[in-house]
C-alpha positions in Angstrom: 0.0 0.0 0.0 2.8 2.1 1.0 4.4 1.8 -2.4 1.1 2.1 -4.3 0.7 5.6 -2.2 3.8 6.8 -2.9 3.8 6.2 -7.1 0.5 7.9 -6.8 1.7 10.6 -5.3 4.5 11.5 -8.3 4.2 14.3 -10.6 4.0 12.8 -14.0 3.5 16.0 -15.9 6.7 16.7 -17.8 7.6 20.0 -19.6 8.9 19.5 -23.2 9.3 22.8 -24.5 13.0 24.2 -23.9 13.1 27.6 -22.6 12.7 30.6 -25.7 16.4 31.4 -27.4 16.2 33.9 -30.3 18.3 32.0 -33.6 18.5 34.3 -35.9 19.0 32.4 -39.6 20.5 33.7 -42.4 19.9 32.9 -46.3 22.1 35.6 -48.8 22.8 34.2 -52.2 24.7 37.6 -53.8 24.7 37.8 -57.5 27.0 40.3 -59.4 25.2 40.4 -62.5 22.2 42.1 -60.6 21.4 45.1 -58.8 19.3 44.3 -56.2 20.2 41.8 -53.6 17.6 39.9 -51.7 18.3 38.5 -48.4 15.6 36.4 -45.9 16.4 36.8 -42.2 14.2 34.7 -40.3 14.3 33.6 -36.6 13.6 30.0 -35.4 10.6 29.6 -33.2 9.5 27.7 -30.3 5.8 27.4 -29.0 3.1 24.6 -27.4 1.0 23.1 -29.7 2.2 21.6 -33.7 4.7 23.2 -35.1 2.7 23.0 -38.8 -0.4 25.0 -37.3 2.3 27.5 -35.8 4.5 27.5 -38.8 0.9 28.8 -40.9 0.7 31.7 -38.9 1.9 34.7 -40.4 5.1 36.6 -38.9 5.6 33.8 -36.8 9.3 33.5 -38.0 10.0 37.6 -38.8 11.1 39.5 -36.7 10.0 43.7 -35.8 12.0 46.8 -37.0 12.7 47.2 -33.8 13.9 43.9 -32.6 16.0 43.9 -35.9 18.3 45.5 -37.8 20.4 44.9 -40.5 23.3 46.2 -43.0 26.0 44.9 -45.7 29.6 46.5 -46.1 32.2 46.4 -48.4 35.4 44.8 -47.7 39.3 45.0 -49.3 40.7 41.7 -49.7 42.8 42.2 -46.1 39.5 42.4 -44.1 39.9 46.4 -44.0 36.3 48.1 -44.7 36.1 50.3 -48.2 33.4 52.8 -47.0 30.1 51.4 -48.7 27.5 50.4 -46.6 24.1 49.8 -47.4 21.4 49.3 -44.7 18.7 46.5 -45.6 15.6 47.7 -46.1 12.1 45.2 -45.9 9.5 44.6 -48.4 6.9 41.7 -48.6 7.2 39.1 -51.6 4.1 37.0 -52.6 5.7 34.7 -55.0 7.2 31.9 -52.6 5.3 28.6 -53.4 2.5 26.9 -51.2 5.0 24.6 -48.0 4.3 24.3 -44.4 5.1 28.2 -43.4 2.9 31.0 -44.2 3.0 31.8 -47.9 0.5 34.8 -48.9 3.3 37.3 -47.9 6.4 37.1 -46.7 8.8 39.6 -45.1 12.6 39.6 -47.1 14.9 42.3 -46.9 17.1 44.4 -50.0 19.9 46.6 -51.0 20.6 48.2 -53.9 24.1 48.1 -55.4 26.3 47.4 -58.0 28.5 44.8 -56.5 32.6 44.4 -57.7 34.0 41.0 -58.0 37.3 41.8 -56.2 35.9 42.9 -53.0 33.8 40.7 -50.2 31.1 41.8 -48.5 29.6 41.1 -44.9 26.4 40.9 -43.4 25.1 41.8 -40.1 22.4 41.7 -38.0 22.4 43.6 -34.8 19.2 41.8 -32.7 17.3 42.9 -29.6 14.9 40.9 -28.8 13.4 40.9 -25.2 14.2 39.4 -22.7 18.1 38.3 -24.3 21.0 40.2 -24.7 21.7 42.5 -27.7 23.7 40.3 -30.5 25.4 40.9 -33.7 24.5 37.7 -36.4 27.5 38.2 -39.1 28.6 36.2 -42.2 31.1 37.1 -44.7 31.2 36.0 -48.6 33.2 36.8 -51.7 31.2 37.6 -55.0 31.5 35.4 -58.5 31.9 36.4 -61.6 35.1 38.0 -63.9 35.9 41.5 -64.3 37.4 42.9 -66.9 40.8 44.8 -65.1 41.1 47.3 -67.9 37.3 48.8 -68.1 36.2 47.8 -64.6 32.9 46.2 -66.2 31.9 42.8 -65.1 31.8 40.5 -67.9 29.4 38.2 -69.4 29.0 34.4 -68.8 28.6 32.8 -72.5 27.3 30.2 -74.1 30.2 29.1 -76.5 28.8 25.5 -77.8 27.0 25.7 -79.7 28.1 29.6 -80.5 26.6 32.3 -82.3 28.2 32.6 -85.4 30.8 35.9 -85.4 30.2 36.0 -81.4 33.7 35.2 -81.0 34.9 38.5 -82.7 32.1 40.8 -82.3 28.8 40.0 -80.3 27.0 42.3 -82.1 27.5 41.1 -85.5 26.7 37.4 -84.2 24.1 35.4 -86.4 22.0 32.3 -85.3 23.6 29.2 -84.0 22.1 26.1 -85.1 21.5 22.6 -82.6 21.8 19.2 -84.1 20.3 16.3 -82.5 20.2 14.1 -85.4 23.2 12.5 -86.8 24.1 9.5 -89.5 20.5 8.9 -90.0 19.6 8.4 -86.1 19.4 10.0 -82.9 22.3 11.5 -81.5 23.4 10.2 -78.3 25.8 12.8 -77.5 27.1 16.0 -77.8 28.7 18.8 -75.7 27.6 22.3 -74.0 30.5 24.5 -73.7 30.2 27.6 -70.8 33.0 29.8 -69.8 33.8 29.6 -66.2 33.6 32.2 -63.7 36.2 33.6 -61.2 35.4 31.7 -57.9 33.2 29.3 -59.5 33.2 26.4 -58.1 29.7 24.0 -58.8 28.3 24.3 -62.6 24.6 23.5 -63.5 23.0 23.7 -67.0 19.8 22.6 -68.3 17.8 23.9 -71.5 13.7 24.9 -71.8 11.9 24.0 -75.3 8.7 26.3 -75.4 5.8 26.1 -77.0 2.1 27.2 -76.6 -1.5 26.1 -77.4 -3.7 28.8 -79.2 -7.8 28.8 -79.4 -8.6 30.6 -82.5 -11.7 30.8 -82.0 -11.9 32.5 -78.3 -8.7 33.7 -78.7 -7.0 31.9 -75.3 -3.4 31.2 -75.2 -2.1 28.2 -73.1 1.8 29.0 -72.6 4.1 25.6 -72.0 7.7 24.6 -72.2 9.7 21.6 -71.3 12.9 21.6 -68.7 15.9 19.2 -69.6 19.1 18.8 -67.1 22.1 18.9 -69.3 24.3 18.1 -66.2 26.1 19.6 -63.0 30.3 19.8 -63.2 32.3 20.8 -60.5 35.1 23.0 -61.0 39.0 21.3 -60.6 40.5 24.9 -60.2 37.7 27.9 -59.0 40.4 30.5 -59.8 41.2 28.8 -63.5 39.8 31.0 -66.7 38.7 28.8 -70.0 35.5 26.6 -70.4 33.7 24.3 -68.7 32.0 21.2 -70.7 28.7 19.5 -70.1 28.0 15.8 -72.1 24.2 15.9 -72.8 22.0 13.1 -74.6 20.0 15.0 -77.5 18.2 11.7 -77.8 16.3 12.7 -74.5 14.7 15.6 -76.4 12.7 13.2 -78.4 11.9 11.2 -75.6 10.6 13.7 -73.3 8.7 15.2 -76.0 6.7 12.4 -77.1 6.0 11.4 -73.1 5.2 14.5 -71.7 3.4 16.6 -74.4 -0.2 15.6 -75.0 -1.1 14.3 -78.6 -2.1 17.3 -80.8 -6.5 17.2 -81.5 -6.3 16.9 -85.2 -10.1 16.9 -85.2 -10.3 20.4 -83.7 -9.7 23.1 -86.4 -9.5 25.9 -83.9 -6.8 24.5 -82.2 -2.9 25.6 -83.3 0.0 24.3 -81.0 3.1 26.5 -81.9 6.4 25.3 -81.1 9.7 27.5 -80.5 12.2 26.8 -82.8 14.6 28.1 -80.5 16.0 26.6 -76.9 17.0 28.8 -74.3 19.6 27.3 -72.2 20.7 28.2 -68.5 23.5 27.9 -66.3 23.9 28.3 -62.6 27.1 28.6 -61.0 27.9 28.1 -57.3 30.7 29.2 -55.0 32.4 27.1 -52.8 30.2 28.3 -49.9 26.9 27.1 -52.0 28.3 24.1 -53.0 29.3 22.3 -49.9 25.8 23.6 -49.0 23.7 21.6 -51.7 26.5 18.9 -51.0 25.7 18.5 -47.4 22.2 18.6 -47.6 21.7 16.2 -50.7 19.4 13.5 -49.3 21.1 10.5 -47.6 21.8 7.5 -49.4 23.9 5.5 -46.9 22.8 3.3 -43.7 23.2 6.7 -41.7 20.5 8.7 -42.0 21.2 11.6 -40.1 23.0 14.4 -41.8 25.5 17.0 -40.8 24.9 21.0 -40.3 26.9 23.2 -42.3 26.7 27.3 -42.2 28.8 30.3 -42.7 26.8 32.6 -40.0 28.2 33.7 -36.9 25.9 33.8 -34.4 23.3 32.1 -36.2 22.7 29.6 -38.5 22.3 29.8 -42.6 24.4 30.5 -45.4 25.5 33.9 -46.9 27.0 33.1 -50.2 27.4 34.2 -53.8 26.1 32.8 -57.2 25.3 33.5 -60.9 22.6 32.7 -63.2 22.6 33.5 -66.7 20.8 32.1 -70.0 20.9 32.6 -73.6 17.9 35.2 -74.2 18.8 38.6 -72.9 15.9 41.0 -73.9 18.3 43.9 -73.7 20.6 41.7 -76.5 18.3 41.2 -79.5 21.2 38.9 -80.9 21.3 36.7 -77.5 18.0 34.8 -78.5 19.1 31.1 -77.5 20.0 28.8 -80.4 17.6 27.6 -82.3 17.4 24.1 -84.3 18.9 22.9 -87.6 16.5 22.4 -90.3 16.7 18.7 -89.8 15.9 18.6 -86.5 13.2 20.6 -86.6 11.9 18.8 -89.5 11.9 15.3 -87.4 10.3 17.2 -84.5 7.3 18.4 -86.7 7.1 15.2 -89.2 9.0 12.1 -87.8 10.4 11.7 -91.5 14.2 12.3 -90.9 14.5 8.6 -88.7 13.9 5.7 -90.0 11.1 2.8 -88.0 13.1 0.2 -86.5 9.7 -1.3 -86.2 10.5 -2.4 -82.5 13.8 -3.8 -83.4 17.2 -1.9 -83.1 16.7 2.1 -81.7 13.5 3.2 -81.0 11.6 5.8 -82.8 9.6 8.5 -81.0 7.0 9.9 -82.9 7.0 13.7 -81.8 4.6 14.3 -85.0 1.8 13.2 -83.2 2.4 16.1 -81.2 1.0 18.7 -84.0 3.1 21.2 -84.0 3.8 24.2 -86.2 6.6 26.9 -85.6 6.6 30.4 -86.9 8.9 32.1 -90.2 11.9 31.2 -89.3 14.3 34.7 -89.7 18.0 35.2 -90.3 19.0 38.2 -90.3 15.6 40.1 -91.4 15.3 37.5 -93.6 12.3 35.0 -93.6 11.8 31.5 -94.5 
């Protein structure tokens, strides 16, 4: 009885949520190709109850002016500040998708600047929140991209394969370059996407969009579409190294993805007109070292071991402030930069099927992209139509 008295008598309520600590977390991705930087400062949250329900709840992870506040300044190479500060100013975005935090608005913070490859630049965060003691959240990152040393402007990230014809020698005389994916009669299983590297580069990913769009003639409403295909990711040997970097893709993939993932044309429907750009647009994204070990470290486990190691760059905190650069091959301030459009051949096969022969089921396959309907627009060279 004794012992039944005294279990009884035991508190069995236990408290399970640590005492509130401000963590201030960082993300920075600076990019010297643009002039405004965007920068999310968010602080992690603790609270009875589900952390989704809390999550949906809007400011839940921002913090006040006055609990915040935040500025970027411009460093020499030896750590010694150059005099340019700017202080982060806030705005609401709307465009972050649909996830397990409140999406309708979101609080992200800006400067304005033209930023200069040769110098770093450092973030901080002075916070006040109640309660703790004042703290300064700092990280510190270099910028990508190459400078020219005689005119001070940063240079352009190119496409060189396939290349513009005359890009090498003058940009602005440069003429249309033309993609082959057929070869010998067949698919082509190979061929090679040339880039030129970036100072501080150190992670390359490039991939390629095929657009088209579906058109009601009748009502007038246009349905806008387009494919993604991963060409492939490189890493670096040397960040500091000038030149090229190559990509291998598989052309063949094209016709594959087209056939699967486009829906069959309605040939009975005369008011209906699928139009297909003759011309892809490829991308590349480039990562510094900082990024990289990022996506490395957090790429999903694949080994016995599932748990997974934190990496940041923040003092103070937790996050990453890094650089990167993304670039692609239509520039609507470069009329000439308008991607690279298909060879005669290969747009013929897309639109008719007639260029590869049916294996009928033995040998290669055959991938019958004419069932797609497609049509494409004049196609011009130089002010010239066809």
């Amino acid at each position: 009885m004794v012992s039944l008295f005294m279990l009884q008598g035991c508190e069995t309520d236990i408290d399970i949520i640590a005492p509130k600590r401000d963590v201030t977390i960082i993300y920075g991705l600076l990019e010297a190709n643009k002039t405004r930087q965007y920068i999310r400062i968010n602080k992690a949250f603790v609270a009875e109850g589900a952390a989704s329900d809390i999550a949906a709840q809007q400011g839940v992870n921002e913090y006040s002016d006055s609990e915040m506040t935040a500025k970027v300044m411009e460093l020499h190479s030896d750590g010694s500040a150059t005099g340019r500060v700017w202080n982060l100013q806030s705005t609401y975005v709307t465009t972050k998708e649909d996830g397990a935090f409140f999406s309708d608005s979101n609080k992200v913070y800006y400067f304005d600047a033209t930023l200069n490859t040769n110098k770093n630049y450092r973030i901080e965060c002075t916070v006040n929140v109640e309660g703790e003691d004042t703290k300064v959240v700092s990280a510190e990152t270099a910028v990508l991209g190459n400078r020219n040393n005689s005119t001070g402007e940063l240079e352009e990230i190119r496409l060189t394969k396939p290349n513009l014809v005359g890009a090498s020698s003058d940009p602005s005389l440069a003429d249309r370059s033309e993609v082959e994916f057929l070869g010998n009669g067949d698919y082509r299983t190979s061929t090679d996407v040339n880039w030129l590297k970036a100072q501080g580069g150190v992670s390359y990913t490039c991939y390629y969009r095929f657009y088209y769009r579906d058109r009601d003639t009748i009502t007038g409403i246009t349905t806008k579409d387009s494919l993604l295909f991963t060409v492939g990711t490189v890493r670096a040997d040397n960040p500091n190294s000038t030149g090229e970097i190559t990509f291998n893709m598989n052309p063949e993939e094209f016709f594959i993805q087209v056939e699967q993932n486009v829906p069959d044309y309605d040939f009975d429907n005369a008011s209906f007109k699928r139009i297909a750009s003759d011309t892809l647009q490829y991308f590349l994204e480039i990562a510094d070292n900082t990024l990289a070990t990022y996506i490395e470290v957090n790429q999903p486990a694949t080994e016995i071991v599932q748990e997974q190691p934190e990496y940041t760059n923040v003092t103070n905190g937790i996050g990453i402030f890094a650089s990167r650069y993304v670039t692609s091959t239509r520039k609507p301030y470069k009329e000439y930069e308008s991607g690279r459009v298909f060879t005669s051949g290969t747009l013929e096969e897309l639109l008719y099927s007639n260029q590869i022969a049916d294996s009928s089921g033995e040998g290669d396959a055959k991938y019958y992209t004419n069932k797609k309907g497609f049509l494409v627009p004049k196609r011009c060279n130089n002010g010239v139509c066809k």
